[in-house]
C-alpha positions as CSV (number, residue, x, y, z in Angstrom):
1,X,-19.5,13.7,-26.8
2,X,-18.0,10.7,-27.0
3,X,-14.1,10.7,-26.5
4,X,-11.4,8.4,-27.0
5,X,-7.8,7.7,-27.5
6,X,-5.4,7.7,-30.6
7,X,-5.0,9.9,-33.2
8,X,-7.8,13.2,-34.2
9,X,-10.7,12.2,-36.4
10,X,-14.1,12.2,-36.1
11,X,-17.1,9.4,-36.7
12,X,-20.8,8.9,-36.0
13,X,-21.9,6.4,-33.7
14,X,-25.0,4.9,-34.5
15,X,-27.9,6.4,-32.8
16,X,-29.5,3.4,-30.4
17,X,-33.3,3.4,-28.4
18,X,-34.3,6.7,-29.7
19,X,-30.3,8.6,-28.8
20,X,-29.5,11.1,-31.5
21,X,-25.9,9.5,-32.9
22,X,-22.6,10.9,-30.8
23,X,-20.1,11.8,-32.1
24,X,-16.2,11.0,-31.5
25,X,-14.7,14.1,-31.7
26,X,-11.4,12.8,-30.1
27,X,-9.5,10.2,-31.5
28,X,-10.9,6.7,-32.9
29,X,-11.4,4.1,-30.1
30,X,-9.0,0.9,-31.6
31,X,-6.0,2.9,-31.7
32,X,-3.4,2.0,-29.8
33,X,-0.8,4.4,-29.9
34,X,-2.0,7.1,-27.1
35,X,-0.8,9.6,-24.7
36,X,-1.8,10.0,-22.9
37,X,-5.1,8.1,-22.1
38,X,-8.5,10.0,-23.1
39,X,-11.4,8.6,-21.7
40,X,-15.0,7.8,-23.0
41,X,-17.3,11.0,-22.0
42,X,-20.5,10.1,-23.6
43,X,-23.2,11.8,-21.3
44,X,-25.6,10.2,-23.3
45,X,-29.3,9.5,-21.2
46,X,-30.1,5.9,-21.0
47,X,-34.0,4.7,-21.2
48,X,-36.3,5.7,-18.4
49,X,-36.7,2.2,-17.0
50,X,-32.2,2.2,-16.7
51,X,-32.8,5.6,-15.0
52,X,-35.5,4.5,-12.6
53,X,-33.8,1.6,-11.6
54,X,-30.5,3.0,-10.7
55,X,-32.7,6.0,-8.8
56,X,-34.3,3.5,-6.6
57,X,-31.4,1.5,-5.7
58,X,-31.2,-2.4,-6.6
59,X,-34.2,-3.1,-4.7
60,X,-37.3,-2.0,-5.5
61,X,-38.6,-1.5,-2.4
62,X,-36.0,1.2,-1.3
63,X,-37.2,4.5,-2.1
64,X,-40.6,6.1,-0.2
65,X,-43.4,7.1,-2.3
66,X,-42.2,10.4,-1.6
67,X,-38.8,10.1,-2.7
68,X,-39.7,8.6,-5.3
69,X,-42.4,11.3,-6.4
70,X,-39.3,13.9,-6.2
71,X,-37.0,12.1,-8.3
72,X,-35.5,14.2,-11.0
73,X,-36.2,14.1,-14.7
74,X,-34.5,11.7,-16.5
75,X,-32.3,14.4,-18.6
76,X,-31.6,16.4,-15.3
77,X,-30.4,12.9,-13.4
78,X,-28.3,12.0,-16.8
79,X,-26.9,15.4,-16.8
80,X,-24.4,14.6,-13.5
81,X,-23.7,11.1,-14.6
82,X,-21.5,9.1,-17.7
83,X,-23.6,6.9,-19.0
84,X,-22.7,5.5,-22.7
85,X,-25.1,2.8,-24.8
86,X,-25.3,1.0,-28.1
87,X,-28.0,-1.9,-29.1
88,X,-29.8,-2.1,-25.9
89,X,-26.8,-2.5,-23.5
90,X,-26.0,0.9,-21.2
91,X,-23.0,1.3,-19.0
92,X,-22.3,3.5,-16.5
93,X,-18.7,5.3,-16.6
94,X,-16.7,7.0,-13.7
95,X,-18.0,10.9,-14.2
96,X,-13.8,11.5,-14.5
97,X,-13.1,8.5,-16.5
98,X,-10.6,7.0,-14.5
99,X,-11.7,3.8,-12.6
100,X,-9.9,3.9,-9.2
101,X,-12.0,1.3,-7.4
102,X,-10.9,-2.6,-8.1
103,X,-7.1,-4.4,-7.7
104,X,-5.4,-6.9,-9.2
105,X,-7.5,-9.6,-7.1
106,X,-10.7,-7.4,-6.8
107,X,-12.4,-6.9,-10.0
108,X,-13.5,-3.4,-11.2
109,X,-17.0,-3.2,-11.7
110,X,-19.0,-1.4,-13.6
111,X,-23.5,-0.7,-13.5
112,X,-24.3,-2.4,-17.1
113,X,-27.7,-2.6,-17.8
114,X,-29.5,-4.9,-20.9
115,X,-32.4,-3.6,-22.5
116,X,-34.3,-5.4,-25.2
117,X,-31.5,-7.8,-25.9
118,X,-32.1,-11.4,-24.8
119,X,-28.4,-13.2,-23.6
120,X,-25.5,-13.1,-21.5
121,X,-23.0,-10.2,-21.1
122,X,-19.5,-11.0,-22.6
123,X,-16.4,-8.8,-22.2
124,X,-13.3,-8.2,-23.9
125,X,-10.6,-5.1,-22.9
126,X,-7.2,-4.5,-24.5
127,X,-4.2,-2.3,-22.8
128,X,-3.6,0.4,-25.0
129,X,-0.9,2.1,-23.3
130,X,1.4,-0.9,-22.9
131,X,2.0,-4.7,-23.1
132,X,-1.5,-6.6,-23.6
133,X,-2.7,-9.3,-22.3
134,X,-3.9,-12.3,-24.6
135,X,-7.2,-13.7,-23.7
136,X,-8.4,-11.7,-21.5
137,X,-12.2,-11.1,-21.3
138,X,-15.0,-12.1,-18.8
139,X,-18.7,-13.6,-18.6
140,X,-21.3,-11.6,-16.8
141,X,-24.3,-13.7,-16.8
142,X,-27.9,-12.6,-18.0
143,X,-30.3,-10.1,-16.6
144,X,-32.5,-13.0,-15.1
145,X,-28.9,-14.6,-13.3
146,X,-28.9,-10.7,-11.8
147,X,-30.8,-8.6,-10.3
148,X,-33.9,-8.7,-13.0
149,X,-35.9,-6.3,-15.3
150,X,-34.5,-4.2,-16.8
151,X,-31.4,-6.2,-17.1
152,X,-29.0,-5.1,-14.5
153,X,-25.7,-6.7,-14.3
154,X,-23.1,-6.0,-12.3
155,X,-20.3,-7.4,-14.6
156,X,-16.4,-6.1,-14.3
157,X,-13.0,-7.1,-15.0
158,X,-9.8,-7.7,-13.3
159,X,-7.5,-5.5,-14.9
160,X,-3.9,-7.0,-14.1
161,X,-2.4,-3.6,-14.7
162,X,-3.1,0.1,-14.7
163,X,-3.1,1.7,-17.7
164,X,-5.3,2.9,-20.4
165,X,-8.2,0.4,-21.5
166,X,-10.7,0.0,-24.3
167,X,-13.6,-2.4,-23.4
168,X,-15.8,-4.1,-25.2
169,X,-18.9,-5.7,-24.2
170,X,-21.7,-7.5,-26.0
171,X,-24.9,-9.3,-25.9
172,X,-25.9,-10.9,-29.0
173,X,-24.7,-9.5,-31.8
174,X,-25.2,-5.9,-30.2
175,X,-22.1,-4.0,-28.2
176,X,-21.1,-1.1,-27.0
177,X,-17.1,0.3,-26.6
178,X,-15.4,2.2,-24.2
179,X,-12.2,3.6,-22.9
180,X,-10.9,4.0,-19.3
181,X,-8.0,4.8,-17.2
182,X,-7.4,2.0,-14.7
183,X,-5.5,4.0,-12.0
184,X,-6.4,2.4,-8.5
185,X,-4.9,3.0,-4.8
């Protein structure tokens, strides 16, 4: 289930790389009056080759045979993670929804993969919980300026405020929306 803030509804979001479409049962993402925030809990299961990459660690060489013989099925590793995707870009999500890692000169990253789509990463997030900030969006390079196949890019933003978020990024003409609470220590 996908979750977000603003007012009750409900709409389909369009199923991507064989997903089933979720659902947003919550309120519609774009909103912005809120309280207070609801995070995006999609729980969807990215593409194996997402899943084997963030099982074996950013190099490819980290995992033993044996480990990597007794990884986990890929619904069974999705199942304690917060992963949400649309057209061929995944992201990863804090399992609580609230991003606590970051500060106003450390930016907040988050594990965004790119499958299938050929480009760089752009980013856009709006406050929705108080006074926005014009402009404010960030570049996160291509999958071959990263770490390679299949596409991972560590690509965050420096959120000059707490506060509820929605953000946006693309590649192409593809995207893929979220919500957070920025609350870091």
């Amino acid at each position: 289930m996908v979750a977000a803030c603003g007012p009750v509804g409900g709409s389909a979001v369009p199923a991507s790389n064989d997903q089933p479409a979720a659902v947003v049962t919550g309120a519609a993402v774009g909103d912005a009056h809120l309280d207070p925030c609801a995070p995006t809990f999609a729980h969807m299961v990215p593409p194996q080759e997402v899943a084997d990459f963030m099982m074996r660690g950013s190099s490819r060489y980290n995992a033993t045979a044996e480990a990597w013989n007794a990884r986990p099925s890929l619904e069974s590793w999705a199942a304690s993670e917060n992963w949400v995707g649309n057209e061929g870009i995944w992201v990863s999500l804090p399992t609580n929804g609230l991003v606590s890692w970051g500060s106003t000169t450390s930016t907040s990253k988050f594990w965004t993969y790119v499958v299938g789509r050929v480009g760089a990463v752009t980013g856009t997030a709006r406050r929705l919980d108080g006074p926005a900030v014009s402009g404010f969006s960030m570049s996160g390079g291509t999958p071959s300026e990263g770490y390679g196949p299949p596409g991972f890019i560590p690509a965050g933003f420096l959120f000059p405020a707490d506060g509820c978020w929605e953000v946006t990024y693309r590649v192409g003409d593809g995207s893929v929306t979220f919500v957070v609470e920025v609350l870091r220590k």
